[in-house]
NULUM-305874 format. One record per residue (C-alpha): residue number from 1; x, y, z. Coordinates in Angstrom, 2 decimals, always signed. Example, Ala and Ser with C-alpha at 12.3 -4.5 7.8 and 13.67 -1.06 7.14 Angstrom:
BEGIN
r rovex 1&c1 +12.30&c2 -4.50&c3 +7.80 .
r rovex 2&c1 +13.67&c2 -1.06&c3 +7.14 .
% end
This chain:
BEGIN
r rovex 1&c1 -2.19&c2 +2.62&c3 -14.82 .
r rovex 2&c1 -3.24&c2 +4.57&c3 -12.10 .
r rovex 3&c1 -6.26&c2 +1.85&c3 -11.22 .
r rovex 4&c1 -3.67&c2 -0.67&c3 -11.16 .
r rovex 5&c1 -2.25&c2 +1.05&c3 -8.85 .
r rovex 6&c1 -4.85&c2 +1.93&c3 -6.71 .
r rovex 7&c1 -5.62&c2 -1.65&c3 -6.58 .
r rovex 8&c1 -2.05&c2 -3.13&c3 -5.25 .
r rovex 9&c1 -2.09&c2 -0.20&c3 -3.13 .
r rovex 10&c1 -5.98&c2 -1.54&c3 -1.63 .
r rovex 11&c1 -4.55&c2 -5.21&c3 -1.85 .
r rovex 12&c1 -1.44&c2 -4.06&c3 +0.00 .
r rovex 13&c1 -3.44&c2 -2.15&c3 +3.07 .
r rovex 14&c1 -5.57&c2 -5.35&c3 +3.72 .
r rovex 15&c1 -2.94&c2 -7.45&c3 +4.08 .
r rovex 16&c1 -1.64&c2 -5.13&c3 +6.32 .
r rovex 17&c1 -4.36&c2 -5.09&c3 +8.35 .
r rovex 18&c1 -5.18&c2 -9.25&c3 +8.21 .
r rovex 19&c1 -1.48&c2 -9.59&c3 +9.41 .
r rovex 20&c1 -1.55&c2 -6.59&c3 +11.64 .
r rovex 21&c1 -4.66&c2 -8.20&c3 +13.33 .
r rovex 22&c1 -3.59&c2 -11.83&c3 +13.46 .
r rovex 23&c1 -1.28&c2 -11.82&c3 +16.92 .
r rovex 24&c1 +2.12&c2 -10.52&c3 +17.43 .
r rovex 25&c1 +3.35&c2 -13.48&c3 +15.61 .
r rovex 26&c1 +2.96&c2 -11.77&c3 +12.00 .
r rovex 27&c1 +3.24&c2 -8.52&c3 +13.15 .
r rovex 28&c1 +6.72&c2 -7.79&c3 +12.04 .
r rovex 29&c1 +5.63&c2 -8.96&c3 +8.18 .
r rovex 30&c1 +2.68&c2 -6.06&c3 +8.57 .
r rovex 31&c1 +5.70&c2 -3.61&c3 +8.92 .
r rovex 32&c1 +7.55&c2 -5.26&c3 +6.15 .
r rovex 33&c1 +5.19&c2 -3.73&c3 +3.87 .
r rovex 34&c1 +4.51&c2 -0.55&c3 +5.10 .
r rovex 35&c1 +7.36&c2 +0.75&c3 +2.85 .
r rovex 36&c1 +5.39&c2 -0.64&c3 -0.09 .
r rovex 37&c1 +2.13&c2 +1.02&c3 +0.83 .
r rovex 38&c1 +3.89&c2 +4.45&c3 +1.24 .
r rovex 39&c1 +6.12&c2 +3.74&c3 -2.25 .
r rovex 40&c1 +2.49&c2 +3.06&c3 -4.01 .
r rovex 41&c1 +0.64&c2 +6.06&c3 -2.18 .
r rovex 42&c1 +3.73&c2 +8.56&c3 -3.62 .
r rovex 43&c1 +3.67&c2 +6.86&c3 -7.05 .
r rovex 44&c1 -0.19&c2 +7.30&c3 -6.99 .
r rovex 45&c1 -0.19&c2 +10.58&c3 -5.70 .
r rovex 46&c1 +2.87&c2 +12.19&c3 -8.49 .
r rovex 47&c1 +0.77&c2 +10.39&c3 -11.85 .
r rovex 48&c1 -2.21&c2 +12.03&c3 -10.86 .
r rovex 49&c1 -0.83&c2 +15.22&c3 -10.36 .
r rovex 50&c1 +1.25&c2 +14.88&c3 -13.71 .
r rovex 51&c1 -1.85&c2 +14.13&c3 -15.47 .
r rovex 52&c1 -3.87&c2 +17.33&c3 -13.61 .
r rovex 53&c1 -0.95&c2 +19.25&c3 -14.88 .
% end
């Protein structure tokens, strides 16, 4: 679960950066899913530390 998550995180932060990149025109989408990236980084970051213990 976690490697799924890692991934949609990875897939997430490239699009970021493709739209970020692209001209002001798709700009405001890149901040769209900021939110996302920092919702999948916290879910990421609270499973691995539940399964550290």
């Amino acid at each position: 679960m976690i490697a799924a998550l890692r991934i949609a995180r990875g897939a997430v932060s490239l699009a970021i950066g493709i739209l970020a990149g692209s001209g002001i025109t798709f700009q405001w989408l890149a901040s769209l899913l900021t939110p996302a990236q920092t919702f999948l980084t916290k879910t990421i970051d609270r499973r691995e530390a539940r399964a550290n213990g």
